[in-house]
C-alpha positions as a printed NumPy array, in Angstrom:
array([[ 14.049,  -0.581,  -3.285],
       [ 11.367,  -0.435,  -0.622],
       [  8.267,   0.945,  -0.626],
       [  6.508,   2.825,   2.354],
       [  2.924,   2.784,   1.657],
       [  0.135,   4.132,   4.014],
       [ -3.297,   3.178,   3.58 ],
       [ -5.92 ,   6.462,   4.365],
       [ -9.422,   6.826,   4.43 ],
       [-10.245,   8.986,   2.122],
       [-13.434,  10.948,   4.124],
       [-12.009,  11.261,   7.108],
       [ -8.059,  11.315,   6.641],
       [ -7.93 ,   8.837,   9.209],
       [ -4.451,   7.036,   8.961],
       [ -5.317,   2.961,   8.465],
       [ -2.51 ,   1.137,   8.202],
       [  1.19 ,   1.167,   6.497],
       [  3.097,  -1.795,   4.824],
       [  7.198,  -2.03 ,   3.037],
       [  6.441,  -3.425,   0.24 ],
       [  9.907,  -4.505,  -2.013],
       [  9.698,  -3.597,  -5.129],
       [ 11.875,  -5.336,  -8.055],
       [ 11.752,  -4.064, -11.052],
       [ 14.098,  -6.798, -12.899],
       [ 10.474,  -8.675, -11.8  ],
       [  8.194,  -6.227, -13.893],
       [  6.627,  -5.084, -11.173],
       [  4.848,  -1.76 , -10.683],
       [  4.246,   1.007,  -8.528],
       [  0.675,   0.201,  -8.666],
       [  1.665,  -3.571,  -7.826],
       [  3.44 ,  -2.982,  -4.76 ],
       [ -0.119,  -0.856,  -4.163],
       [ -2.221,  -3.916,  -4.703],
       [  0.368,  -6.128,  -2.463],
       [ -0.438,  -3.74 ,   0.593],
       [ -3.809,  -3.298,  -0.078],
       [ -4.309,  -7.09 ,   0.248],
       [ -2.047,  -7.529,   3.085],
       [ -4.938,  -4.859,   4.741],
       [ -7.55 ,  -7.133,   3.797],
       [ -6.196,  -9.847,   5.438],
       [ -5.493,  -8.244,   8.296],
       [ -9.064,  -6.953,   8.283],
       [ -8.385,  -3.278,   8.355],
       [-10.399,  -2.631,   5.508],
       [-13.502,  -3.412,   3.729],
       [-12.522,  -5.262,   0.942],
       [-15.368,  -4.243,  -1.239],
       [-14.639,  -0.272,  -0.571],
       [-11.382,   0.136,  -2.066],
       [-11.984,   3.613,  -3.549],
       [-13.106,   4.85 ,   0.377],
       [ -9.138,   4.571,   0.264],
       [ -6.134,   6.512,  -0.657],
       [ -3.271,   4.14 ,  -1.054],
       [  0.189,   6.863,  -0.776],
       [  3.486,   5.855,  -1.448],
       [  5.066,   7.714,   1.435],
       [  8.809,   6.702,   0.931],
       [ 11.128,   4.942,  -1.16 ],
       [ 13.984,   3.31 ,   1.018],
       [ 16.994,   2.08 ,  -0.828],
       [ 17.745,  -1.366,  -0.708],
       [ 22.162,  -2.374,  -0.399]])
């Protein structure tokens, strides 16, 4: 499975940025990890203050099935 996940700010709506994020859950990983996967893919890409995180919705827009 695939997650779409779009990074907001949270004052002004403003649309920030959106990572697909696998998620495996035979790997124990959680909703909340494929949140913390995109959120540091933002910070690397410097699209966000790393330091701000809750001036940020993080919204798991879609889940895409994976074959």
């Amino acid at each position: 499975m695939i997650k779409r996940i779009q990074i907001k700010d949270k004052n002004t709506d403003r649309f920030i940025a959106e990572y697909w994020i696998e998620f495996k859950k035979h790997f124990n990983l959680s909703e909340e990890d494929c949140c913390n996967a995109a959120w540091q893919n933002a910070i690397a890409e410097q699209k966000v203050n790393r330091n701000s995180r809750s001036d940020y919705q993080l919204v798991i827009v879609e889940d895409i099935p994976t074959i």
